[in-house]
BAMAR-54060 format. One record per atom (N, C-alpha, C): residue in one letter; x, y, z. Coordinates in steps of 0.001 Angstrom, whole numbers, padded with zeros to 6 digits, always signed. Layout:
aXYZ...
//
This chain:
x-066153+240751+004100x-066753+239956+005176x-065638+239405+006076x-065998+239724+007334x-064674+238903+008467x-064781+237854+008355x-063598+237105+009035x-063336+235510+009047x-064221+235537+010572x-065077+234097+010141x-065418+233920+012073x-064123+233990+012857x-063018+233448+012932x-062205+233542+013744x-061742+234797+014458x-061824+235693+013073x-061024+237238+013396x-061937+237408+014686x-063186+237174+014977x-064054+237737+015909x-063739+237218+016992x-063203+236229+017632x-062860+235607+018713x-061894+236515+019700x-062099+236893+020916x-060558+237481+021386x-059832+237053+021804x-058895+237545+022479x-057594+236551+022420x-057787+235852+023992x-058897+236584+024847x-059086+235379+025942x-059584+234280+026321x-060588+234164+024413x-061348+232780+024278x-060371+232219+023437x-059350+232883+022715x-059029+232396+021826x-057598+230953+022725x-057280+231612+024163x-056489+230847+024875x-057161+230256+025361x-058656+230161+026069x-059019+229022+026299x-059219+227731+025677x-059570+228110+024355x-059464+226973+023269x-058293+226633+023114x-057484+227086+022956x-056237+226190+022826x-055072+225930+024165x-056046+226069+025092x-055670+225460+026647x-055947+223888+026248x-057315+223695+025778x-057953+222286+025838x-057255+221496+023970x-056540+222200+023314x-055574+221401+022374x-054619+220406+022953x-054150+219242+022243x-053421+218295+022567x-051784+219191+022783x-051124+218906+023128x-049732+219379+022722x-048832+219434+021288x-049000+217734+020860x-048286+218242+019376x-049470+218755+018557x-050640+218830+018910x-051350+220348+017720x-051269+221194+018066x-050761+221531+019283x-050895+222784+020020x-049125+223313+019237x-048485+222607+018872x-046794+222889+018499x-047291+223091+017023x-048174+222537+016283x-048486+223029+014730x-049424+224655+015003x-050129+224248+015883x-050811+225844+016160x-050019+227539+015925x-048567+227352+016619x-047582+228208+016440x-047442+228311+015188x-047651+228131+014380x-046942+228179+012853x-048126+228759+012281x-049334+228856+012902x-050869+229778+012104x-050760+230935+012114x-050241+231743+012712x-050287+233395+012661x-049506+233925+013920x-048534+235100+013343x-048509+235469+015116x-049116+235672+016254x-050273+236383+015832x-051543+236465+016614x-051259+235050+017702x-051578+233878+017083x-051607+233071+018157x-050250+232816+018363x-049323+232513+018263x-047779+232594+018538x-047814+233107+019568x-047790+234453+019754x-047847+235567+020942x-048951+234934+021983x-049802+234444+021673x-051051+233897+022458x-050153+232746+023432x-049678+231642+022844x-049525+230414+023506x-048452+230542+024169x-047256+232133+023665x-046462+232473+024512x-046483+233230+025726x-047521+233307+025586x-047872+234393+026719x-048168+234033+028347x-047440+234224+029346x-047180+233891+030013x-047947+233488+030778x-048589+233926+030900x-049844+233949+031699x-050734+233521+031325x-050832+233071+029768x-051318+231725+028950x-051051+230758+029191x-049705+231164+029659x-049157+228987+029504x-049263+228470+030946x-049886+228859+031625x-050442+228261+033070x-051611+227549+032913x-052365+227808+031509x-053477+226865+030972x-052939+225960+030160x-052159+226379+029245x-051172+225206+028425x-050512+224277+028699x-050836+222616+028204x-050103+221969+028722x-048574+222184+027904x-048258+221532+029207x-046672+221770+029113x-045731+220629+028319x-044505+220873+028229x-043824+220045+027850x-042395+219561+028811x-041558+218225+028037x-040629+218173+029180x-039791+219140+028829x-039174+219864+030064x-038524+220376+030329x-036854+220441+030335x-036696+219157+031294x-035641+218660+031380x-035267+217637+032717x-034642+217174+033427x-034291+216164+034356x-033553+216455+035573x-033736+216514+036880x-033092+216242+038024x-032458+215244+037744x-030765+215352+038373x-030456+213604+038643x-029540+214024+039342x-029082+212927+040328x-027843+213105+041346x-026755+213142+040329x-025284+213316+041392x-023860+213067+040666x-023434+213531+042437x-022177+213150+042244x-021283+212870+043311x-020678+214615+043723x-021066+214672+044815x-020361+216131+044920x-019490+215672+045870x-018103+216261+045341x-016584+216080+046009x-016934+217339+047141x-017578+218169+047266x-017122+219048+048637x-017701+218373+049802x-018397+217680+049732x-018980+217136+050737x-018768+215237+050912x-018155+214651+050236x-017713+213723+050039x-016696+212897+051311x-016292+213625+051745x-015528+213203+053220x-016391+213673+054065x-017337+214281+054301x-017900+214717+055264x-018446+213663+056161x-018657+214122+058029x-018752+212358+058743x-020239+212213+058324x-021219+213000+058003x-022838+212480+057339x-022512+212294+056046x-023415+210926+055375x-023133+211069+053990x-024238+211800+053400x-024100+212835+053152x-024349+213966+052134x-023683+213716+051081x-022978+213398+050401x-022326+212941+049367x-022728+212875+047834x-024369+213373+047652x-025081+213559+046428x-025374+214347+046386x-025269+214844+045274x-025833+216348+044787x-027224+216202+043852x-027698+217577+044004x-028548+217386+042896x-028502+218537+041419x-028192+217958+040177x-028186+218746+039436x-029485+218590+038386x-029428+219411+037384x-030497+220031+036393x-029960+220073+035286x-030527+218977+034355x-030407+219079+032823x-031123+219536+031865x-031296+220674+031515x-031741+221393+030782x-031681+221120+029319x-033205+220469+028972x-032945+220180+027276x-033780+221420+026413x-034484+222304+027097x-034939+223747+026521x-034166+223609+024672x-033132+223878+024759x-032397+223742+023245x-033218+222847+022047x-033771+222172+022587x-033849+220602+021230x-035485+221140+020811x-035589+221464+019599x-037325+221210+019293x-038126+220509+019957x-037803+219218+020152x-039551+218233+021053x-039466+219233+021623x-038160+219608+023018x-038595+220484+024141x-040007+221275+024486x-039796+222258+022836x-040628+223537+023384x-040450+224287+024594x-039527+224217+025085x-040081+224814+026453x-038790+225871+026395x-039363+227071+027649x-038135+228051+027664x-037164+227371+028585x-035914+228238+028769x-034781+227624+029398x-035059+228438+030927x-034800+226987+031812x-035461+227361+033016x-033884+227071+033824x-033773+227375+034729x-033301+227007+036160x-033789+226713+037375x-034519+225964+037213x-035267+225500+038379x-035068+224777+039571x-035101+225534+040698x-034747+224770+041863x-035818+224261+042670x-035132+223063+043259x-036080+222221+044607x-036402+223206+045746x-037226+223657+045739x-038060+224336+046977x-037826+223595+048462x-037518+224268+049285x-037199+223434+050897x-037507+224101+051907x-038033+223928+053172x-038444+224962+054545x-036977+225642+054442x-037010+226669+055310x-035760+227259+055804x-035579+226533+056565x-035506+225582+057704x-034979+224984+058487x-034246+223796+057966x-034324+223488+057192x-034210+222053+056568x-032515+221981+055762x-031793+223449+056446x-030463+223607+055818x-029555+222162+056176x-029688+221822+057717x-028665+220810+058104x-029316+220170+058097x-030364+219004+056992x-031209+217871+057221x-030768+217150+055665x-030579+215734+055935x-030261+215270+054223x-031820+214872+053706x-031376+215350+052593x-032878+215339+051553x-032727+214191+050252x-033588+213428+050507x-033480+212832+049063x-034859+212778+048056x-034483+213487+046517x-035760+213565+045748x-036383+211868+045612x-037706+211589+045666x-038039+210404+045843x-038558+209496+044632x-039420+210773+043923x-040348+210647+042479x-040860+212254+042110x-041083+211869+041111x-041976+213199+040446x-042644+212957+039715x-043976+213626+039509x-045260+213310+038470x-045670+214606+038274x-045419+214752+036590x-046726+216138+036498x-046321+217141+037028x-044885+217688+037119x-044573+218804+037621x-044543+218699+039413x-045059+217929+039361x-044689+217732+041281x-043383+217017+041596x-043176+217337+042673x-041911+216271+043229x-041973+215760+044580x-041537+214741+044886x-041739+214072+046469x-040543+213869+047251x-039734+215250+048067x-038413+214805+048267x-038916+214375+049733x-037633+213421+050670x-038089+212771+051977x-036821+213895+052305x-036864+214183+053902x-035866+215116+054539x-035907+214170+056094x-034387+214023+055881x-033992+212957+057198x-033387+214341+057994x-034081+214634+059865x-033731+215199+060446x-032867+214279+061346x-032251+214303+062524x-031514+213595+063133x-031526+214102+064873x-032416+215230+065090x-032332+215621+066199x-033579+215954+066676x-034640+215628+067953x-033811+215197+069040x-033046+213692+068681x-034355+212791+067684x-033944+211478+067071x-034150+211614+065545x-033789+210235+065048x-034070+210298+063871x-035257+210262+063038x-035517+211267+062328x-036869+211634+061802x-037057+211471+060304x-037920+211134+059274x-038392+210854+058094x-039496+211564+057765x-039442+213082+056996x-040731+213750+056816x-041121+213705+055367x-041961+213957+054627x-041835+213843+053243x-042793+215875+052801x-042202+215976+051760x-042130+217347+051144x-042486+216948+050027x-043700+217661+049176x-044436+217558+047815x-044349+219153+047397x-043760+219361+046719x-043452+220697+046000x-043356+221105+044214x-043191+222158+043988x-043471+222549+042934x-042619+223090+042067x-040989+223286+041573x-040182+223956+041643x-040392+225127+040513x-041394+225057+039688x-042068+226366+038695x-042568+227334+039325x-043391+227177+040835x-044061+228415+041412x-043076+228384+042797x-042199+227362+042817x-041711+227303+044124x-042720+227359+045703x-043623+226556+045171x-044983+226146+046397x-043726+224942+047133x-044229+224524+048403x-044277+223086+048649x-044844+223094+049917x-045262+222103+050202x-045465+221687+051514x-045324+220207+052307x-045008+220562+053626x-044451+219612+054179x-045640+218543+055004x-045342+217407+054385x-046755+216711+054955x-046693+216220+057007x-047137+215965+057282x-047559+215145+058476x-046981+213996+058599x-046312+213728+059922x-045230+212160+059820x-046739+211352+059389x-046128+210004+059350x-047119+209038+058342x-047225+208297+059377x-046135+208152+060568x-046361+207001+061701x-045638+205808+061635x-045027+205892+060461x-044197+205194+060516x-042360+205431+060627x-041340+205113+061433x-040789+205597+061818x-039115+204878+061470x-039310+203693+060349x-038402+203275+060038x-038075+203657+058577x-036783+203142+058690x-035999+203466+057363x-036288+203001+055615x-036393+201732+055990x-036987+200915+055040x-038271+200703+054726x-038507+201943+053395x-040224+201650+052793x-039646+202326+051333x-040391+202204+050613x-040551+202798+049365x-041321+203646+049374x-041390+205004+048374x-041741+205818+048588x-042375+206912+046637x-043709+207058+046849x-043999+207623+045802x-045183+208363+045332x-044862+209081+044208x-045937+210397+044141x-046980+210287+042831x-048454+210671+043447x-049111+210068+042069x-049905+211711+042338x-050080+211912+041088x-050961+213076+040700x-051178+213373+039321x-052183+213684+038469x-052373+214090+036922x-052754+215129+036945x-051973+216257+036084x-051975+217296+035864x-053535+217230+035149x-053862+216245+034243x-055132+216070+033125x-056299+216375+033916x-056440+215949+035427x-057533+215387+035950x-058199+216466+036287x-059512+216582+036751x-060082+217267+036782x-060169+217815+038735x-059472+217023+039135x-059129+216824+040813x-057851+217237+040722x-057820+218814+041791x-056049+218751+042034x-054958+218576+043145x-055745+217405+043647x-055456+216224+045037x-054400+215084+044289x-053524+215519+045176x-052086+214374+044975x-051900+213560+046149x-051479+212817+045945x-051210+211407+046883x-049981+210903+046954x-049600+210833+048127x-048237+209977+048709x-048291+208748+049154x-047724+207933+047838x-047611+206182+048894x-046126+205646+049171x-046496+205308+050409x-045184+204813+051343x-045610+203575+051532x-044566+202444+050887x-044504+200856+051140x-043591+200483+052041x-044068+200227+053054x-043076+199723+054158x-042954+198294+053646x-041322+198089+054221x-041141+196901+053682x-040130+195828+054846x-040318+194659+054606x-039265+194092+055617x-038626+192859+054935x-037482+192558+055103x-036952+191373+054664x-037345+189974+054824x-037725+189504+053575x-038159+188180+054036x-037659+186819+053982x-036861+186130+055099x-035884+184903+054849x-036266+184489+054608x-037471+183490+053791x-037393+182680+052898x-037211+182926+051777x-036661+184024+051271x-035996+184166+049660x-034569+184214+049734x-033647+183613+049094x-032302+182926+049122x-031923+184131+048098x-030960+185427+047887x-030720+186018+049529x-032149+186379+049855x-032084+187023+051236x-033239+187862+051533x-033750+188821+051280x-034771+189345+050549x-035001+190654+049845x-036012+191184+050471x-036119+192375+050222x-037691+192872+051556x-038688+193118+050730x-039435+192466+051180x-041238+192207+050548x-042257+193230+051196x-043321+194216+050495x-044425+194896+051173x-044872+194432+052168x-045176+195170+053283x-045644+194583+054157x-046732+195179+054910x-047137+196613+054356x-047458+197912+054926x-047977+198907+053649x-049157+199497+054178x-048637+200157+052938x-049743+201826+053357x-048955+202443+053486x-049619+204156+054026x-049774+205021+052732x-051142+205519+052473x-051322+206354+051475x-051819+207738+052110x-051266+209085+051520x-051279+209907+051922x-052799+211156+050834x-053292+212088+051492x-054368+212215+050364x-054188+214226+050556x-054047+215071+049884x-053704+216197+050060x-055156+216639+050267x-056039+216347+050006x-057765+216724+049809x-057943+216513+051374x-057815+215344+052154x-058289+215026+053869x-056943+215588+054164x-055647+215835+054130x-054612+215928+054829x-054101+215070+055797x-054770+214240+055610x-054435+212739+056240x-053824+211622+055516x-052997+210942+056453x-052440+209331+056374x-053430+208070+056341x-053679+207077+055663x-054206+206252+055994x-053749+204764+055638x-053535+203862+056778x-052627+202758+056740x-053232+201793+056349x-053244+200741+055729x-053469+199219+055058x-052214+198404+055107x-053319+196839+054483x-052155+196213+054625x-052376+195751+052689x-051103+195420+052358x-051503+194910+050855x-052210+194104+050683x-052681+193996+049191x-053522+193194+049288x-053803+192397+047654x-052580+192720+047294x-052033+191863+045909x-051930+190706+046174x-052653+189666+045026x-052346+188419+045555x-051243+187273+045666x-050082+188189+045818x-048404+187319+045598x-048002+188336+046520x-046730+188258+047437x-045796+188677+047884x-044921+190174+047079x-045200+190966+047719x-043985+192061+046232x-043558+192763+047290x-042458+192546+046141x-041203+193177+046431x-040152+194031+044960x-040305+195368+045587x-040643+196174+044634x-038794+196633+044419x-038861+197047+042827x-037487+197257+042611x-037030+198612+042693x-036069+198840+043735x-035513+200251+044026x-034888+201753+043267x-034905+200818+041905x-033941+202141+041104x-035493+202696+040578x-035946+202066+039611x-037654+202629+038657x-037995+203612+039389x-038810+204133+038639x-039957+205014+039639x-040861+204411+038871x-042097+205303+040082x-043422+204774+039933x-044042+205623+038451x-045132+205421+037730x-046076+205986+037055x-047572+205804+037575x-047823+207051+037837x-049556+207425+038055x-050164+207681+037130x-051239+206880+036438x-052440+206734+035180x-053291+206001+035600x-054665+206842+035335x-056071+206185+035781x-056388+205927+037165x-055768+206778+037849x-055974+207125+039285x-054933+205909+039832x-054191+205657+039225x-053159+204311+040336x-052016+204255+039807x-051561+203935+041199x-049960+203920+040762x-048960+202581+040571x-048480+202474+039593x-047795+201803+038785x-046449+201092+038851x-046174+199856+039624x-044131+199831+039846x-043845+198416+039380x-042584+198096+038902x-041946+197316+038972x-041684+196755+040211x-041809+195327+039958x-041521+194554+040968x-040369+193589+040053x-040229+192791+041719x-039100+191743+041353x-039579+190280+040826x-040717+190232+041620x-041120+188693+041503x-042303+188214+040507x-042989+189556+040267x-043863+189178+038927x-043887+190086+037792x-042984+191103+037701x-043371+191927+036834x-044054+193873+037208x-045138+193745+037273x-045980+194988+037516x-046934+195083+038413x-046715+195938+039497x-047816+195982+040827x-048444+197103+040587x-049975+196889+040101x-050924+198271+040520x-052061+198390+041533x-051902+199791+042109x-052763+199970+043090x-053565+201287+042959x-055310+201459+043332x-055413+202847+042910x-055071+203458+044284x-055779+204706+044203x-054929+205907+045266x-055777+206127+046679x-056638+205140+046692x-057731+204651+047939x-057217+203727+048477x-056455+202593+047843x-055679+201410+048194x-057135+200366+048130x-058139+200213+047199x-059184+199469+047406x-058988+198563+045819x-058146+198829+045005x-057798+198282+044098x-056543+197855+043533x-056093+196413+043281x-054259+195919+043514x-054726+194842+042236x-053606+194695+041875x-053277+193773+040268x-051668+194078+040263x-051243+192229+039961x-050153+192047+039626x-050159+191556+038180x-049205+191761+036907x-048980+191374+035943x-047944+191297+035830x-047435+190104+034828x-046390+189725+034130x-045982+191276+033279x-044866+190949+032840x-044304+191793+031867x-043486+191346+030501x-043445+191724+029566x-042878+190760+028587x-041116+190446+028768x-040751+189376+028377x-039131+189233+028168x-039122+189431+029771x-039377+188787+030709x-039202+189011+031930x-037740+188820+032277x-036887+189432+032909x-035650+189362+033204x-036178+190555+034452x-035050+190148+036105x-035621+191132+037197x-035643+192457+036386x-036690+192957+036633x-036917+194342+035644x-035610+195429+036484x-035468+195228+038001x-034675+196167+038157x-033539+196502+037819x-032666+195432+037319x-031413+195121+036411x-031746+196216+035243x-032762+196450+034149x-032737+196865+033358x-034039+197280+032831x-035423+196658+033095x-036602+197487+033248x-036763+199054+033564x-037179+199269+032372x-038359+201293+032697x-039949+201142+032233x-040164+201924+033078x-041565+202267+032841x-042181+203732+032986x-042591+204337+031919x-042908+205624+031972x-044183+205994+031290x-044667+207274+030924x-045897+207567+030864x-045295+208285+029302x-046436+208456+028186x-046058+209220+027213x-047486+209265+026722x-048003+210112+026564x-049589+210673+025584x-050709+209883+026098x-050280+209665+027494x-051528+209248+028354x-051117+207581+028426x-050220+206929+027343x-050054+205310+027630x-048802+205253+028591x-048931+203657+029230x-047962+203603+029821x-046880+202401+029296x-045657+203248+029013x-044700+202514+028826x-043854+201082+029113x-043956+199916+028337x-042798+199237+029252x-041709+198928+028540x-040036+199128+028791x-039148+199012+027910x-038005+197962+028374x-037808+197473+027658x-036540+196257+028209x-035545+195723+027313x-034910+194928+027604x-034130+194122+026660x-034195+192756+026367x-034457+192570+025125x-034340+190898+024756x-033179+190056+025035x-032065+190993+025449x-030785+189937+025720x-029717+190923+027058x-030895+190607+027955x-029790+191117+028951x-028685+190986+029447x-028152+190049+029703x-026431+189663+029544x-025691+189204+028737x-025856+190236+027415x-025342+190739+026722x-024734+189916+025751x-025557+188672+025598x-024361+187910+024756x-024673+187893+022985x-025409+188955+022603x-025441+189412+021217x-024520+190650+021123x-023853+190674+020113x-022922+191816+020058x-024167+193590+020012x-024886+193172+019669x-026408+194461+019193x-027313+194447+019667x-027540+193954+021157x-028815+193600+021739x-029976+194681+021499x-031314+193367+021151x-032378+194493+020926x-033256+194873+022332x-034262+196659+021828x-034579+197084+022685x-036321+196814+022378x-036756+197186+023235x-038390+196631+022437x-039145+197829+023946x-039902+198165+023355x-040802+199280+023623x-042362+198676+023569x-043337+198742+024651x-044194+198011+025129x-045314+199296+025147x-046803+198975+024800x-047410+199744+026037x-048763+198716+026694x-049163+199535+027654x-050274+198519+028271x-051247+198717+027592x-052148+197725+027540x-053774+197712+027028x-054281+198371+027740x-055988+199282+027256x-056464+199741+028677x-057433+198494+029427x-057472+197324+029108x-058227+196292+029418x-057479+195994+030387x-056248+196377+031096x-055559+196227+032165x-056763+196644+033244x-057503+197841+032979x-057981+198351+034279x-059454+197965+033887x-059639+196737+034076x-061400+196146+033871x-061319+195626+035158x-061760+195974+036462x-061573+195427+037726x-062492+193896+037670x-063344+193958+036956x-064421+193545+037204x-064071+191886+036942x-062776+192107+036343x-062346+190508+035965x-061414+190235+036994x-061559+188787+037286x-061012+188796+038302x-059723+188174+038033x-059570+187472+036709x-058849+186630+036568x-057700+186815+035343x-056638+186985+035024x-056461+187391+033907x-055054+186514+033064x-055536+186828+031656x-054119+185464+031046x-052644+185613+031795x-052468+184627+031956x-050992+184483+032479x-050028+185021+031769x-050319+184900+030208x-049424+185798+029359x-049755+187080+029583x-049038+187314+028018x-048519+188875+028411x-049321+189702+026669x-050837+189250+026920x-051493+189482+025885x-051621+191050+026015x-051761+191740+027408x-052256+193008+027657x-051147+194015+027048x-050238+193553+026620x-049030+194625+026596x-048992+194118+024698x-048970+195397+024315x-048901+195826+022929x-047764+195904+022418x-046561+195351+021295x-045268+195928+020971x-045599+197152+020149x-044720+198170+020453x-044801+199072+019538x-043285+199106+018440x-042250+198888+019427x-041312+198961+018818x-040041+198162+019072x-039086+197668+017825x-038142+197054+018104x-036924+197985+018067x-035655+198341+019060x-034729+198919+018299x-033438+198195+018540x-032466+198025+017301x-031221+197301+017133x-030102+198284+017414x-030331+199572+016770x-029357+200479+016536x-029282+201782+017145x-029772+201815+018293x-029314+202847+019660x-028557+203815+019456x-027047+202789+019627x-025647+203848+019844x-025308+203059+018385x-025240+203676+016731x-024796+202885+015707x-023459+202547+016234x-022796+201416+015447x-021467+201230+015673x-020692+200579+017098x-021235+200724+017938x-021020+200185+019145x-021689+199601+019916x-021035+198528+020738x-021565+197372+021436x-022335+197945+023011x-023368+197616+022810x-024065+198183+024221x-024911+197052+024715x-025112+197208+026072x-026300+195951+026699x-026932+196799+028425x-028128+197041+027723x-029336+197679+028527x-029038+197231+030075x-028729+197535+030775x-028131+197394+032237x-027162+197621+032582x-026354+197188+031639x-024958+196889+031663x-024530+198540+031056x-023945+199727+031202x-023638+201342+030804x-023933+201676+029880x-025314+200887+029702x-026976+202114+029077x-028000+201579+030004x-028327+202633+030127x-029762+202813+030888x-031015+203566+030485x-031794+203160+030422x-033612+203779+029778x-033845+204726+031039x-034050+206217+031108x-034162+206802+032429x-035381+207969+031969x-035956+207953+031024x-036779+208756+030510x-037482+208157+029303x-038790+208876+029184x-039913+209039+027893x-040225+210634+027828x-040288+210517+026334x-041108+212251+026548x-042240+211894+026476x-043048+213111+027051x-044275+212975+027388x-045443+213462+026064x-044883+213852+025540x-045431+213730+024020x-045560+213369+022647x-043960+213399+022513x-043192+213211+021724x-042424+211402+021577x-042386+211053+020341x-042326+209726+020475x-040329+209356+020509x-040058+209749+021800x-038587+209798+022391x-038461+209167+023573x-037231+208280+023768x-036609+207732+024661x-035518+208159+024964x-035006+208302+026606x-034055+209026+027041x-032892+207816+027417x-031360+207918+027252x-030884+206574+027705x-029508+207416+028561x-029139+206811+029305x-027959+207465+030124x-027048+206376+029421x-025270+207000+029303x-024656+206021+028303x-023205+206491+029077x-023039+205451+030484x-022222+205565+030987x-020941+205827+030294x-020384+204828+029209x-019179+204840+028542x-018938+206140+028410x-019897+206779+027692x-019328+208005+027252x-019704+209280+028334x-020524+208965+029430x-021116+210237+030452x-022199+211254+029601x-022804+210318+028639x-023874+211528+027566x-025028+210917+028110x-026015+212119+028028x-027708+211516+028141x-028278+211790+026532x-028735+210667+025937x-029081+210513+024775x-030806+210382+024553x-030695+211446+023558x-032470+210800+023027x-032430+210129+022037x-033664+209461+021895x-033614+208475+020858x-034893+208451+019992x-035041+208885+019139x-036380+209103+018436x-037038+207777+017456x-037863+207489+017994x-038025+206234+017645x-038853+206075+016176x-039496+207546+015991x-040225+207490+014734x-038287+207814+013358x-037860+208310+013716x-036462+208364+012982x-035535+207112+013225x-035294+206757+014142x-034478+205506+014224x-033248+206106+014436x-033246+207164+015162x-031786+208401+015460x-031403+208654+016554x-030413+207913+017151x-029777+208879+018099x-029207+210462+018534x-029690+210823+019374x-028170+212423+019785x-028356+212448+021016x-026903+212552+020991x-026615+213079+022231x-026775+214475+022865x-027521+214560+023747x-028525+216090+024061x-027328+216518+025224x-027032+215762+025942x-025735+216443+026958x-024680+215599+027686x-023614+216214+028326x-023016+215276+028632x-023245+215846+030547x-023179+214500+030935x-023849+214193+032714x-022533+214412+033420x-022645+214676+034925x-022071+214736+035892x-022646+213226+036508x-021826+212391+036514x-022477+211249+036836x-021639+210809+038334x-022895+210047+039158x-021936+209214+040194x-022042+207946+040122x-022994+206978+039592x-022854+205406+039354x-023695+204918+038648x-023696+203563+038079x-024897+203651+036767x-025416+202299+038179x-026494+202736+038576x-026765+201843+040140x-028062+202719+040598x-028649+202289+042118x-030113+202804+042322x-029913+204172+042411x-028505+204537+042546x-028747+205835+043051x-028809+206664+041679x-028612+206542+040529x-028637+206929+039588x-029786+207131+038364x-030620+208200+039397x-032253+208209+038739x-032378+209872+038300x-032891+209217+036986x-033640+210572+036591x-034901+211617+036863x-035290+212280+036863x-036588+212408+037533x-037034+213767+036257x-038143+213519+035443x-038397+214284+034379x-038991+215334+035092x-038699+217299+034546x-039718+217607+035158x-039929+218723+033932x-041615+218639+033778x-042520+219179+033219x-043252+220566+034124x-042663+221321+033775x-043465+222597+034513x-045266+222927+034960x-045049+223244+036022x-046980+223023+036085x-046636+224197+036636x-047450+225079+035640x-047061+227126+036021x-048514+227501+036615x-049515+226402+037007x-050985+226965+037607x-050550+226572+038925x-050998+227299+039847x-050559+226944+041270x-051827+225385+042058x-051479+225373+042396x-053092+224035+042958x-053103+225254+044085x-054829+225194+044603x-055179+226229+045378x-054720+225195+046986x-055582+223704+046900x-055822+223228+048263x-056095+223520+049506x-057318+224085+049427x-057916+224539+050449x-058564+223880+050948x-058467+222884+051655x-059461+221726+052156x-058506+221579+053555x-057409+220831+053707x-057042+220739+054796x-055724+221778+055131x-054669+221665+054158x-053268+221908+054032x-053321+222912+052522x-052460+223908+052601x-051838+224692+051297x-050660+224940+051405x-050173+224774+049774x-048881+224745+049273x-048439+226300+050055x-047523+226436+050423x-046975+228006+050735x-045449+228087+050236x-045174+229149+050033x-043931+230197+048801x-043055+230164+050411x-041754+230101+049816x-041161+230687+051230x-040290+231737+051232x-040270+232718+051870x-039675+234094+051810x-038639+233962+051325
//
């Protein structure tokens, strides 16, 4: 008598394990080759979710370093393919760009979900600010529509879920301006343009959080539950959904300015918050503590919520990072990653120029590589990227296009 399974073929047999979690989908490999060959299969794993990959991050490129534009950053690719969590094959993946865009400086902005949001400063006839949402697995991108706004100073970020059942991504741009009554002056929201790939349109507001924010420049954003997610300076955590019809500020625990030493990232659908209990450093072992949010964060319906910091869950304490040596979270270590499945933290460790994981169910450090680094400062961001090998069609206003 056959096994029910034997009867299945192998094109239902990938749809079912399209809709598996990831770490069962990593015990799945170990059932038979049959499926082995299945989840490897290339043209399978455009249904499969993915895993991280590995990291964009600047470093200082000396050929261009005297040059009279500062071009002066490079962008390189850290490839952790090697390490088990990975799973993933070893890629080389590059940032997708128009052909015209050779003499224009580009800076990557955020990435979510296999997308990325680089801005491209033109300079001629004047100075111009366009923003580019691309794909560097199918090498799609496309270049959006100015936003109308025409200055330098805004923040800038990309929300989209690979999970969702919508494959409409959104660009929000926080214009911002300095505001003298804060001793120094720091620039507070003031503006705020959300972009929608579904209308192909811009649409402008004004905030509408009920405090002043002013958002911290190194973090990136996280998109969960349709809104996007940032560190601020003055209370902690600003969320907004992707209509701009919904805003909440929260505290954060161990408040210290999160931008000094605050991350926030996404891992198995929760969202991360990580910090330090002793930010200037005056324990020889400062601890690290690992947060996530409640989902009672997103009950709109309340209007009012504890001043504490009941919504945020500890998951974890850690003492022993780098064993043996004296470290302090701001100060040349930095939190610049989560895996997205896997229960790992990524730390950049200036002293030594290594990017370290940190496995929190082991209590183990390694060092996964050593960085081309240019400063442990805003400019010094990681940007995770997770391959998204299904193309988004977007046929509504605008489509992604390949470039010769």
């Amino acid at each position: 008598m056959d096994e029910p399974m034997s009867r299945l073929t192998h094109d239902l047999l990938a749809e079912i394990l399209s809709r598996v979690p990831y770490k069962s989908l990593c015990i799945c490999k170990c059932v038979c080759p049959a499926w082995r060959a299945i989840i490897a299969d290339p043209e399978n794993r455009k249904k499969i979710v993915q895993s991280l990959a590995g990291f964009f991050y600047y470093s200082w490129d000396e050929a261009t370093a005297d040059c009279a534009e500062p071009r002066g950053l490079a962008v390189n690719y850290a490839d952790l393919s090697a390490f088990p969590w990975a799973s993933a094959p070893k890629t080389s993946p590059r940032l997708p760009l128009p052909p015209d865009s050779a003499d224009c400086f580009f800076t990557i902005k955020d990435s979510c979900d296999g997308l990325f949001l680089t801005r491209i400063r033109t300079g001629t006839p004047e100075l111009q600010f366009r923003y580019i949402v691309s794909n560097p697995a199918t090498s799609e991108y496309t270049l959006l529509p100015h936003s109308g706004y025409d200055g330098n100073w805004c923040g800038s970020y990309l929300g989209f879920d690979s999970d969702a059942s919508s494959e409409e991504f959104h660009v929000f741009q926080f214009v911002e301006w300095a505001d003298e009554h804060w001793d120094p002056p720091i620039p507070v929201v003031t503006g705020v343009n959300i972009y929608s790939s579904e209308t192909g349109t811009w649409v402008a507001m004004e905030p509408k959080w009920d405090i002043q924010v002013s958002l911290c420049g190194g973090p990136l954003g996280v998109f969960r539950k349709g809104c996007l997610h940032l560190l601020i300076h003055n209370d902690g955590l600003a969320i907004v959904d992707a209509q701009g019809l919904k805003w909440r500020t929260i505290p954060v625990p161990n408040f210290i300015d999160p931008s000094f030493s605050g991350f926030i990232g996404k891992s198995a659908g929760q969202l991360f918050y990580i910090n330090s209990d002793d930010i200037y450093g005056s324990a020889p072992f400062p601890t690290i503590s690992v947060y996530v949010l409640s989902t009672g964060i997103y009950n709109w319906d309340v209007s009012h919520l504890d001043d504490g910091c009941t919504h945020w869950i500890l998951l974890h304490k850690l003492s022993n990072v780098i064993p043996k040596k004296n470290f302090c979270l701001g100060r040349g270590l930095k939190v610049v990653g989560v895996h997205p499945h896997a229960n790992i933290i990524f730390l950049a460790d200036c002293n030594s120029n290594e990017l370290l994981a940190y496995d929190l169910d082991h209590h183990e450090s390694t060092a996964v590589l050593r960085i081309e680094r240019y400063c442990l400062g805003p400019y010094e961001q990681y940007f995770p990227y997770v391959p998204l090998l299904s193309c988004l069609p977007l046929d509504k206003r605008i489509r992604l296009t390949t470039p010769s």
